[in-house]
Structure formats: C-alpha cells, structure tokens
N, C-alpha and C positions, 0 to 999 in steps of 0.2 A: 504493500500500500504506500501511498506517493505522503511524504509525510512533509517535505519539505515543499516551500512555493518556488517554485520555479520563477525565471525571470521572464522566458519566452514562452508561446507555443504556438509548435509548427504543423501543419497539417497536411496529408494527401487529400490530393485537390476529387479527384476520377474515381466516384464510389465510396466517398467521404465528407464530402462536403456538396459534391451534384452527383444528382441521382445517375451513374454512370447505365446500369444495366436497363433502367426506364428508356434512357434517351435511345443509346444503341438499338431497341428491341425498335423502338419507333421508327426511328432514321433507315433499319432494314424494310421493314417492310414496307417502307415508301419505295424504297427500289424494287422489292422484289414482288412489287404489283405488276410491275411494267416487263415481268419473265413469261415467258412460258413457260404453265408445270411446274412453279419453283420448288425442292424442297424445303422441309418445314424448317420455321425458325432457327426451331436450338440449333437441327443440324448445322444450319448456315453461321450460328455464333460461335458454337464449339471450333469450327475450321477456322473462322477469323480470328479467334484468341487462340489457336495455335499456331497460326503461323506470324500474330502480331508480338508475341512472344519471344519468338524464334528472330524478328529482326529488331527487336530492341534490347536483344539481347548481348550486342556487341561483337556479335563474332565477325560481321561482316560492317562493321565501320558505322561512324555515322551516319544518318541523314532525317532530315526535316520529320516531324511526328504526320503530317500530311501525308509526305510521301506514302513514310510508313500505313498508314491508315487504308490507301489507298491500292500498294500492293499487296498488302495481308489479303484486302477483297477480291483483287485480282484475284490472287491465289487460293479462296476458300470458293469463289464461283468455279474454276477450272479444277480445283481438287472434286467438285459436285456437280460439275458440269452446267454450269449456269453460264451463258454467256454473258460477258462482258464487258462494259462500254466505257469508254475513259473520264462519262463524265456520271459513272455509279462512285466513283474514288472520291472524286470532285465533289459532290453532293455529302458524301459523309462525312468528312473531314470538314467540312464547312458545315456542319448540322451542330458538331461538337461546341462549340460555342451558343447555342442555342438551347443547349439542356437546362431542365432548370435544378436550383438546388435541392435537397432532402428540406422537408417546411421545417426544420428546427437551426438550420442552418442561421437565415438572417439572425432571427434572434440572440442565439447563443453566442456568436461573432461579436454583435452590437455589447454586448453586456461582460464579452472579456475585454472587450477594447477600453471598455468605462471601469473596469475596475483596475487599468493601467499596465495591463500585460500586454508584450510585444507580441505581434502577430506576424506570422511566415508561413507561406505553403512552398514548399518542394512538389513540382508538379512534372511528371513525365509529357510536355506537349510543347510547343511553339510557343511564343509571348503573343500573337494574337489573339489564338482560340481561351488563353487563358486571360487573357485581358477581358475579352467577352464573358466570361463566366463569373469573372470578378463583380463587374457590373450587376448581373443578377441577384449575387449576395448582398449586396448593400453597405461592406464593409471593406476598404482596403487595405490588404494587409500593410504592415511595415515592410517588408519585406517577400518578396518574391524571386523562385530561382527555378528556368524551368531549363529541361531539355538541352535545348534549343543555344541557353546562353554558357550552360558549359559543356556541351556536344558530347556528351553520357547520359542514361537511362540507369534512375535506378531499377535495380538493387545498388548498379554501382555508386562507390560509397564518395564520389566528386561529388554530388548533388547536395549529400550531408552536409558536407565539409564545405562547402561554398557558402551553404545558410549559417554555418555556426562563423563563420569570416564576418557574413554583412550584420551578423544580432549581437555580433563582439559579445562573446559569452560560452562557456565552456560547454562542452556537451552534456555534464550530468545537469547542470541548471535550465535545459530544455524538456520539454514535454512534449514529444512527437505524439502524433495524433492522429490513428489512420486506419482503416478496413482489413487493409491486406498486410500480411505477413509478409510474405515472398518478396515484396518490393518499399518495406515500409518496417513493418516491426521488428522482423530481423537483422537487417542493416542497421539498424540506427541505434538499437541495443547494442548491438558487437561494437559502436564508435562510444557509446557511455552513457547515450538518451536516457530519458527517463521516456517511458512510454503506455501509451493510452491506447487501446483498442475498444474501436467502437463496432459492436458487433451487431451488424444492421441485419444479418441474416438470422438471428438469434441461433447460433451454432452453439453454444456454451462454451463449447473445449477450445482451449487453446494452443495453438500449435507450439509458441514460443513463449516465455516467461513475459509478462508485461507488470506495470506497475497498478493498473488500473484498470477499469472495464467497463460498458456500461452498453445498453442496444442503442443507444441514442448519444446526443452532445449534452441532452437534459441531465446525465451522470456527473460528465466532464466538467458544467458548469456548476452545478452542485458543488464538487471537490475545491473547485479552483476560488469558488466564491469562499468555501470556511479558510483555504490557504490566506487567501487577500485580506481575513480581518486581521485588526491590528492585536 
C-alpha cells in the first residue's frame, strides 16, 4: 500500500485514461461495413493487436504510431483476407484522437490537478492524436512524453526515463498509473515507480506487484486525496 504522497502522477494515456477498446471496436467496424463478408470483430482485433504488437515492439526500428496503426491493418485484413485500401489505415489512425475518455477521467484529472500534484502521461502514439485526446479530458497534463518524441514504445524503459527528466523527480516519488502490465506496470516498477493499477476489466489478479489498485480512478483519487492532507 502506497503510504507515502508522491510528488507526480503519471498515466497510460490508450485504455486508461480513453476508453481504448470502445473507440477501436467503433473505428473497425466503420470500415469493415464497407467489406465484403467481413469477419467478425474480435477476429479482426485479435490480428491487429498482434501484429500492432509485433511492430512496436522494436525489432524493426522506429516509425510514426500512424504508420504503425495503419500497417498492423494492413496486415490483420491480408492475415483474414479482407481487402485492403490505403485509406482503411488512414481512417483509423485519424479516429484515434477522437475516442473519448472512460466518464471518470475529466473528473479525477481536474481534482489531482487542484490538490497540487504534477500530472504526466507516457503515451505510446504521435503528439497529434495525443494532443486531441488531451483536449477531450479537460485537463492538461504538466507534462507529456509520447512515442513519437523519443522514437521508442514502451515497454521500453526511454519513455520512463524521459518523464522522470521533465517532472525533475526520482522515480520512487512517482505514481504511474495504468491498465496494462506489459507496457506500463512492469516497466516502470523495475525503474523504482511506485505504481497504481486501474483494473477497468475487473480481472482481480494481478500479474505484477503494484502499490495500489482500484476498477476505477474513483480509488486513485480517494488515496491521493488522504496523501495530500496536511
């Protein structure tokens, strides 16, 4: 249990703070009206999250979260036989800034900001589509560090360590804040975070040790608000 207040907290932006799986499930099947025959959703999400996986995963170098966006679809309609058009890539990648947040979001944001805590997301995407996202919260952070401006995806651990640069502030004195393991609570533990899992899917168990937990930010700002009195 998180027993000290932290100075910062930092957040995954994609499934933690905007409703990631809502918008995706939407943004697909705007396109895949326009197929013939399409198969069914999941199949089509399952193929995009493995092979959007697969190239942000660094084996093959950087490039733009669009790109990426765009060929993982390539690649989950030709793994499924869906034909292809270059402006199906084009259409998602531009949808992503349009998602909107989980409704606890504005709130919670607005009332860590007022009780004086630095705010940062670490976000895997462009400074665009996260700019647009930002706007839909209502709150901008202190701090923002995506993709894009240090040409690594987490899990790798640049993204961390960039944020812990601009919040001037060590890493156990942060409170990462995020859904996923794999690209978020693991990483950021192993650099010294203290860290908050918000388990939106009510899975209970946890894969990695965290400091905190809650199904919601309603938890997080409970904690952070007894931390902040004097």
């Amino acid at each position: 249990m998180l027993a000290e207040k932290p100075v910062a907290v930092s957040f995954d932006c994609y499934g933690t703070l905007i409703d990631w799986e809502a918008g995706l499930e939407r943004s697909l099947l705007f396109i895949l009206r326009e197929k013939p025959d399409p198969p069914g959703l999941d199949k089509v999400i399952a193929a995009w999250n493995k092979h959007e996986r697969v190239l942000t995963s660094g084996k093959e170098g950087y490039r733009r979260y669009r790109d990426v966006v765009a060929e993982a679809l390539q690649l989950a309609f030709a793994e499924l036989g869906v034909p292809f058009l270059a402006k199906d890539g084009f259409r998602l990648a531009n949808e992503m800034g349009r998602w909107e947040p989980f409704d606890d979001v504005p709130g919670a944001l607005a009332e860590l900001h007022g009780l004086g805590y630095q705010l940062a997301i670490f976000s895997n995407t462009d400074d665009d589509i996260l700019a647009q996202s930002v706007r839909r919260m209502g709150v901008k952070p202190d701090v923002m560090v995506t993709a894009e401006q240090v040409k690594a995806y987490k899990p790798d651990e640049t993204v961390f360590l960039e944020g812990l640069k601009r919040l001037h502030a060590p890493a156990d004195r942060v409170l990462h804040t995020s859904f996923s393991f794999y690209h978020d609570l693991e990483p950021a533990r192993a650099l010294g975070f203290r860290t908050f899992w918000v388990d939106r899917k009510g899975l209970g168990e946890s894969e990695v040790e965290v400091d905190a937990r809650s199904r919601d930010l309603s938890g997080l700002t409970t904690l952070l608000r007894q931390l902040a009195l004097p």
